[in-house]
N, C-alpha and C positions, 0 to 999 in steps of 0.2 A: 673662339674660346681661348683663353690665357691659357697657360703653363700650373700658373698656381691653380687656380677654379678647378681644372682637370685631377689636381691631385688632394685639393679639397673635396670633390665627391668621391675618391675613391675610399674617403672614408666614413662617408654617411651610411649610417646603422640601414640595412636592410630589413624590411618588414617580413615577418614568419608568419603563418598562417598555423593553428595549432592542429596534432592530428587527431587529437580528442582523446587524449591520456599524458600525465605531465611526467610521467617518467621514459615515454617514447619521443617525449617533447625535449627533454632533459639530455638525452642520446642525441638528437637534431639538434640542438643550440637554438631550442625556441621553436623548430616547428619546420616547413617547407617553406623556404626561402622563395619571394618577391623578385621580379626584374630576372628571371632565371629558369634552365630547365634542369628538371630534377626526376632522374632514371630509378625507378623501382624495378631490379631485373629478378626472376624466381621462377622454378618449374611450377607446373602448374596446380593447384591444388595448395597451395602456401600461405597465399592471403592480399597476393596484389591488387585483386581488386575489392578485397575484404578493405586496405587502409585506404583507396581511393574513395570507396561511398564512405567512410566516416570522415574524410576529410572534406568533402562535399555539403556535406554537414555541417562541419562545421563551420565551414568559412563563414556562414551566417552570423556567428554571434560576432559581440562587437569587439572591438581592439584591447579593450581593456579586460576583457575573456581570452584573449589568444587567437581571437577570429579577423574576419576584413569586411565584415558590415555587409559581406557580399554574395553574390550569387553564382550558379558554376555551371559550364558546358563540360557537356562528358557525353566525347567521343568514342562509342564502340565500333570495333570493327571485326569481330570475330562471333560472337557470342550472342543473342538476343541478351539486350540490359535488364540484367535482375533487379524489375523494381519490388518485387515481393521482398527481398532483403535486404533494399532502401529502405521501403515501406516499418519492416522491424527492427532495423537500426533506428527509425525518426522518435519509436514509440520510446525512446531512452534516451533523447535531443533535450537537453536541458537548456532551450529557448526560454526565457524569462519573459511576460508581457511586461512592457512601459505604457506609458502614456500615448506617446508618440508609436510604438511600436508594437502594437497589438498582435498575440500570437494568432502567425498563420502555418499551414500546411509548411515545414519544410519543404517536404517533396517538392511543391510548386516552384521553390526555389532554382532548381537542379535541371539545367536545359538539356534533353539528349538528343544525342543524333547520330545514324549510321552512318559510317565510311567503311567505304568496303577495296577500295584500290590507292596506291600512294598518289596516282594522278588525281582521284578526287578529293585526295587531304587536301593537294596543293591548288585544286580549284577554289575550295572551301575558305582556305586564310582570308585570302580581299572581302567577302561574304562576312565572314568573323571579324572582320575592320571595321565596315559599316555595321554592323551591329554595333559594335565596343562606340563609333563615335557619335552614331546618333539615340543609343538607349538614354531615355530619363529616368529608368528605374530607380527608386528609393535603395535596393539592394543593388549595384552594378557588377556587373559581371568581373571577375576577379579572378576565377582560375579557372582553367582546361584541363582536362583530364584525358590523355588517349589511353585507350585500353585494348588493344595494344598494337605500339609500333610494329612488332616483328611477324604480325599474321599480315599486313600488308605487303610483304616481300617477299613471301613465302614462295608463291607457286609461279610469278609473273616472269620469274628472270632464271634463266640460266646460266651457266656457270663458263660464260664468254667473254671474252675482252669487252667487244661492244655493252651485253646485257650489267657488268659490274660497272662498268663507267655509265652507263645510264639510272644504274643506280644508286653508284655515289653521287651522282649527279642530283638525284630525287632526294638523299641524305639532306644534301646542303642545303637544297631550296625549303626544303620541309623546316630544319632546323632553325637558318636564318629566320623564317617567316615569323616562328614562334616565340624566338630571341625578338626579334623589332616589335613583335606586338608586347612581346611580357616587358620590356624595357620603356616603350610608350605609353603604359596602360596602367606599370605596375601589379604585372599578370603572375601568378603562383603555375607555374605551368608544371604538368607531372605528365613522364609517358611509362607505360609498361615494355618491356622486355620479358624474354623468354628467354631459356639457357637452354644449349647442346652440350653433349658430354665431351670432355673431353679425353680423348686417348693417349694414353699413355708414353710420353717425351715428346706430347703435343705443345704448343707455344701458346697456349691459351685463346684459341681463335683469332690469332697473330695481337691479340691485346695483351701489353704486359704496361699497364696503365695502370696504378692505384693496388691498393689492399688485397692481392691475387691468394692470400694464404687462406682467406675464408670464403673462397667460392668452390666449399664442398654443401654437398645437398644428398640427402638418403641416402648415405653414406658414399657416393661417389665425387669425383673432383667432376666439375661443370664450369660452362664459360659462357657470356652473355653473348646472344645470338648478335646477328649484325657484323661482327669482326671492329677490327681498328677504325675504316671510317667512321659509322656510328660512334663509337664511342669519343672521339672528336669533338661529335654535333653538342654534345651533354655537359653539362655545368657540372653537376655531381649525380655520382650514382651509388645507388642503397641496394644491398643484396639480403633478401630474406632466404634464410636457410630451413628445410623440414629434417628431423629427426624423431622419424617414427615409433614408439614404445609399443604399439598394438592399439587397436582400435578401444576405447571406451566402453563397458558396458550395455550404454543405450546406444552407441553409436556417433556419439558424438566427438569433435574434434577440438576438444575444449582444455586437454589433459595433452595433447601433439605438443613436441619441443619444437617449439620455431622462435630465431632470432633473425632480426633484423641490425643489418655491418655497414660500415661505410668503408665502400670501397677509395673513391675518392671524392672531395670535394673541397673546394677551395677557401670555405670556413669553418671546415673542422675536423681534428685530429680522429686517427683510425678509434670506433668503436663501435661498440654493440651494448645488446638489449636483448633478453629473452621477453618472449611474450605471446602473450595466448588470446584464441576467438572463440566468444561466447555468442549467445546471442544478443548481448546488450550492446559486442562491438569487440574491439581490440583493443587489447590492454596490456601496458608490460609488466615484467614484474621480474 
């Protein structure tokens, strides 16, 4: 590869994937970035994996909708996957039939599958290769979804020389594998994170990387689980904030202050978005 070529694609326009609202789109610079991994970190109950099933979603519609024509793996690894609230997110899926492209089931779209250990993420990638190189599907698989990184790490490792270097070590391999596949593939890759609190003239789980002023959450200061290596592995990372006013009438969490910040990311300046979940989906405003 030449010198010039090299520094001609570092300026070809990366494809965004929309997350199915145009002023959360508008915050993102278009949406979740193509060729890249992109960190959603948030306590739990916030909506991380509220913006992954509508982005699963949407990846379906076509490019000139904000979507990648495409289809999506979504990795759980803590939770049984909520498809009863796939299933009523799809029923508000403004899929259009064509000629060509006759409306089917979303949902059918949306491949899942459990991981339940960071050794069997990283058995999984090569598995997820052949898949990527020999599906013919009319929709091709286009983004990954893990939900989430940081229950994989949770209980396997202790707080050892050896067990932290074998898990930085599981970082890297993890990471890489999903950087070469979203770089070869054109893959919208997204992983979930978790936050710990942080105490008080703590260093921010030794991260002092990106937009540190807006990782407070229910009225405490927090800090994305994993520490500095992780935060390494990550192209950009997006911090959802909750700010509770009291529960809703019916009970619903439709009326919760939640914003979504960019802590960092390498195409685009610190900001945010307030926005709220309904049952039609997530929405800023």
């Amino acid at each position: 590869m030449q010198p010039e070529n090299l520094l001609h694609q570092i300026h070809l326009p990366t494809q965004k994937c929309t997350v199915g609202c145009p002023l959360l789109d508008r915050c993102l610079g278009g949406g979740i970035p193509c060729n890249s991994i992109t960190e959603l970190v948030a306590e739990n109950g916030t909506g991380k994996t509220q913006f992954c099933l509508q982005l699963v979603l949407y990846a379906q519609l076509p490019p000139s909708r904000g979507g990648l024509s495409a289809s999506s793996l979504y990795i759980h690894t803590e939770y049984p996957f909520p498809f009863r609230r796939l299933r009523q997110l799809s029923r508000a899926f403004p899929l259009l039939p064509t000629p060509d492209h006759p409306v089917a089931d979303p949902c059918d779209r949306v491949f899942v599958q459990g991981v339940y250990t960071a050794d069997e993420l990283v058995d999984a990638l090569p598995k997820i290769e052949l898949f990527l190189i020999h599906s013919k599907s009319r929709f091709p698989l286009r983004v990954i979804v893990i939900d989430s990184i940081a229950a994989l790490f949770r209980s396997d490792f202790d707080n050892t020389g050896l067990d932290l270097r074998r898990r930085s070590s599981l970082f890297f391999k993890i990471a890489g594998g999903l950087k070469s596949l979203a770089k070869r593939f054109g893959l919208a890759v997204v992983v979930t994170n978790q936050v710990v609190d942080l105490i008080e003239g703590g260093n921010g789980n030794g991260v002092r990387v990106g937009n540190l002023g807006v990782l407070y959450s229910s009225g405490r200061r927090v800090a994305p689980a994993l520490g500095l290596a992780w935060a390494n592995c990550v192209n950009s990372r997006l911090f959802l904030s909750r700010h509770d006013d009291g529960a809703d009438v019916d009970g619903s969490c439709s009326k919760s202050r939640r914003r979504i910040s960019v802590v960092f990311a390498p195409h685009l300046p610190h900001s945010s978005s307030e926005f709220v979940i309904t049952t039609e989906g997530v929405f800023g405003r």
